[in-house]
C-alpha positions as CSV (number, residue, x, y, z in Angstrom):
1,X,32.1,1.6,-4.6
2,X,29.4,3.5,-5.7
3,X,29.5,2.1,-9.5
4,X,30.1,-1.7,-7.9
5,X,27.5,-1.1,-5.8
6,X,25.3,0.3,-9.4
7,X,26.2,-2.9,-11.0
8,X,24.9,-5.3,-8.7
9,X,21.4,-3.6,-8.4
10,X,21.0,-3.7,-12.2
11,X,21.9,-7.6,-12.2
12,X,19.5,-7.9,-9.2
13,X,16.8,-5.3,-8.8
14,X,14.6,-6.9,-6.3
15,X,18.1,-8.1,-4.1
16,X,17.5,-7.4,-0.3
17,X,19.9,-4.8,1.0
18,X,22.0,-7.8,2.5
19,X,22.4,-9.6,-0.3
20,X,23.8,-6.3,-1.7
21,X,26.2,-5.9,1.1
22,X,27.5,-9.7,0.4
23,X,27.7,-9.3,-3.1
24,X,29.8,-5.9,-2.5
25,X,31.9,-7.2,-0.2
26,X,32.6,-10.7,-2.3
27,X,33.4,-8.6,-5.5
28,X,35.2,-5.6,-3.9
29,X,36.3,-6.9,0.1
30,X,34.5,-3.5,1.0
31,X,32.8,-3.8,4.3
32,X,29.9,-1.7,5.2
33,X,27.0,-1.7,7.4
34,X,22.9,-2.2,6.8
35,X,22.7,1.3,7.4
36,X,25.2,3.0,5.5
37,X,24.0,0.6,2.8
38,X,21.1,2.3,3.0
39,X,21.8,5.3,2.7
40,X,24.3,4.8,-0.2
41,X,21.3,3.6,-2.2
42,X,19.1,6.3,-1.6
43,X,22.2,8.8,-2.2
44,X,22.0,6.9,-5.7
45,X,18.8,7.6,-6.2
46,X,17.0,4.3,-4.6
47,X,13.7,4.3,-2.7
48,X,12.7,1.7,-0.5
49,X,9.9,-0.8,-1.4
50,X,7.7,-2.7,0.0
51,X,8.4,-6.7,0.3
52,X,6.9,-9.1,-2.3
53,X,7.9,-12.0,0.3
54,X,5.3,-11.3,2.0
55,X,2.3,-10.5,0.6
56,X,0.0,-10.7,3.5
57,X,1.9,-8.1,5.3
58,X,0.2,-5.5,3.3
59,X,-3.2,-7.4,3.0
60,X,-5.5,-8.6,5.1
61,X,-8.0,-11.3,4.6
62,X,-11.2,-10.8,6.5
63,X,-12.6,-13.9,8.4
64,X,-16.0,-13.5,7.1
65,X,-17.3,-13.7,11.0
C-alpha cells in the first residue's frame, strides 16, 4: 500500500487526501479511511499544507472603512 499509495502522490502532489483515497482504492481495491489516510502520509514523511483553493482563507482584504 504504502508504495501505491508513494506513486500516486508523485503523479499528483497537490491531490486532496480524497482523491488519494479514490485513486488507492481504484488501482489497488484497498479501502481506507480519511483518517488513517492521514496518518499513512505523515508516517511517509508528508506534512499537511495549507489550501491553494482558497486563497482568501489565509488573507484578508481590509475594507478600507
Amino acid at each position: 500500500m504504502a508504495e501505491e499509495l508513494m506513486r500516486l502522490v508523485a503523479k499528483s502532489p497537490n491531490a486532496t487526501v480524497e482523491a488519494l483515497l479514490e485513486g488507492l482504492t481504484a488501482r489497488t481495491s484497498i479501502t481506507a479511511s480519511r483518517a488513517s489516510m492521514q496518518r499513512t502520509l505523515s508516517r511517509l514523511g508528508f506534512s499537511r499544507k495549507n489550501s491553494s483553493a482558497h486563497p482568501n482563507a489565509t488573507r484578508r482584504e481590509s475594507s478600507g472603512a
